[in-house]
N, C-alpha and C positions, 0 to 999 in steps of 0.2 A: 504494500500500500504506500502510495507516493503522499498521503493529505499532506503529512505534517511538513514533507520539504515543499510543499506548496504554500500551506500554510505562512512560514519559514518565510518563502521568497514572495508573499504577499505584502507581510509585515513590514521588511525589510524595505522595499521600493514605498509603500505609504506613509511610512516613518522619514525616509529619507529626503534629504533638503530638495532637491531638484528630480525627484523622481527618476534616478538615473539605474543603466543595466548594469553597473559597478556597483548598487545598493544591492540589487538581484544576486551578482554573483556572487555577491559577501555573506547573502544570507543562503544560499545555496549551500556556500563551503563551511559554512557557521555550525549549521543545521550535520552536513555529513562527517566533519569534525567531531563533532558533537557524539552523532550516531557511534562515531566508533572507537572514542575516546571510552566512549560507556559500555558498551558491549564487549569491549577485552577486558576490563577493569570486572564487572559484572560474570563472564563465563568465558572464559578467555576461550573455548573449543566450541562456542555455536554465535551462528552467524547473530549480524543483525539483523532483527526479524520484531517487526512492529506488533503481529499477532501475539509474542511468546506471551505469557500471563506473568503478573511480577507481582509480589507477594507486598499489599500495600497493607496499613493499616489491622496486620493480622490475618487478612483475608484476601484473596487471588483477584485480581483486578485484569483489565483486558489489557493489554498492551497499547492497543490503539488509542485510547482516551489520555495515556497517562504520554507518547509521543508526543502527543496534537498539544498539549501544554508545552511540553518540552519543544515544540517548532515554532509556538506561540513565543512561548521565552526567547530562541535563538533568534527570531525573526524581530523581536525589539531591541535586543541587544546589537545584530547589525546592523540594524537601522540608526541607533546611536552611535556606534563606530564609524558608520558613516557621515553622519554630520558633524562629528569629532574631528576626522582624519582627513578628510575629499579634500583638502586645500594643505595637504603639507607639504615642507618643501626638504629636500634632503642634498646630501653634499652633491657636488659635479659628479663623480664618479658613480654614485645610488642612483640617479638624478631618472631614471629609468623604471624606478620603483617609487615612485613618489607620486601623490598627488591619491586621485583614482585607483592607480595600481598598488597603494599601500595598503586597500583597505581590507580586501580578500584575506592579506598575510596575518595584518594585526587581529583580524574576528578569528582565524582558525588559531592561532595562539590560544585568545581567550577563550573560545570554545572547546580547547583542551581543558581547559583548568576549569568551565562549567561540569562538565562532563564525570572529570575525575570528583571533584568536587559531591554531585549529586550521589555519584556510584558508591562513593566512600564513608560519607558523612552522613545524606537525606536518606537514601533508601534505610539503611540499617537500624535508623529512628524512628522508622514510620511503623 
């Protein structure tokens, strides 16, 4: 099931300042970052799989419902990455990676550390 990287990359582009396909692709890579930051942290031996059931709240929860939050959150968060970063500027020699092209690099960064974060810390308290 694709929702939540739609999700993801809805949020992203209507969050983001100029509505640009560099918001999309930030929350695209946010989102599959994301996905698999959590899933090796989570079962390192099965895939990512939005149906699996994950054990919330003491009780088995559908997979899909608790994604679609998780594409929702990745999808605000490059959205603000994006109004954050679309205008930086970097040495001559980075000068390539700057601007637009920064933004994809800096949300999959942070989309690690959401990722590990939730697998590590939220899940095991819920």
């Amino acid at each position: 099931m694709i929702l939540p990287l739609i999700i993801s990359i809805a949020f992203a582009v209507g969050i983001g300042f100029d509505h640009s396909g560099a918001a999309a692709l930030a929350g695209a890579v946010g989102y599959l970052v994301f996905g698999a930051s959590f899933s090796v942290l989570i079962d390192a031996k099965a895939q990512f799989l939005v149906n699996a059931p994950i054990s919330i709240f003491g009780g088995e929860v559908k997979g899909q419902i608790f994604f679609i939050i998780c594409g929702l959150v990745m999808g605000l968060v490059s959205g603000m990455m994006y109004n954050k970063f679309y205008n930086i500027k970097m040495p001559e020699w980075l000068a390539f990676f700057g601007g637009r092209r920064f933004v994809p690099i800096i949300t999959s960064v942070v989309a690690l550390f959401i990722g590990s974060f939730i697998a590590n810390i939220v899940l095991p308290h819920l």
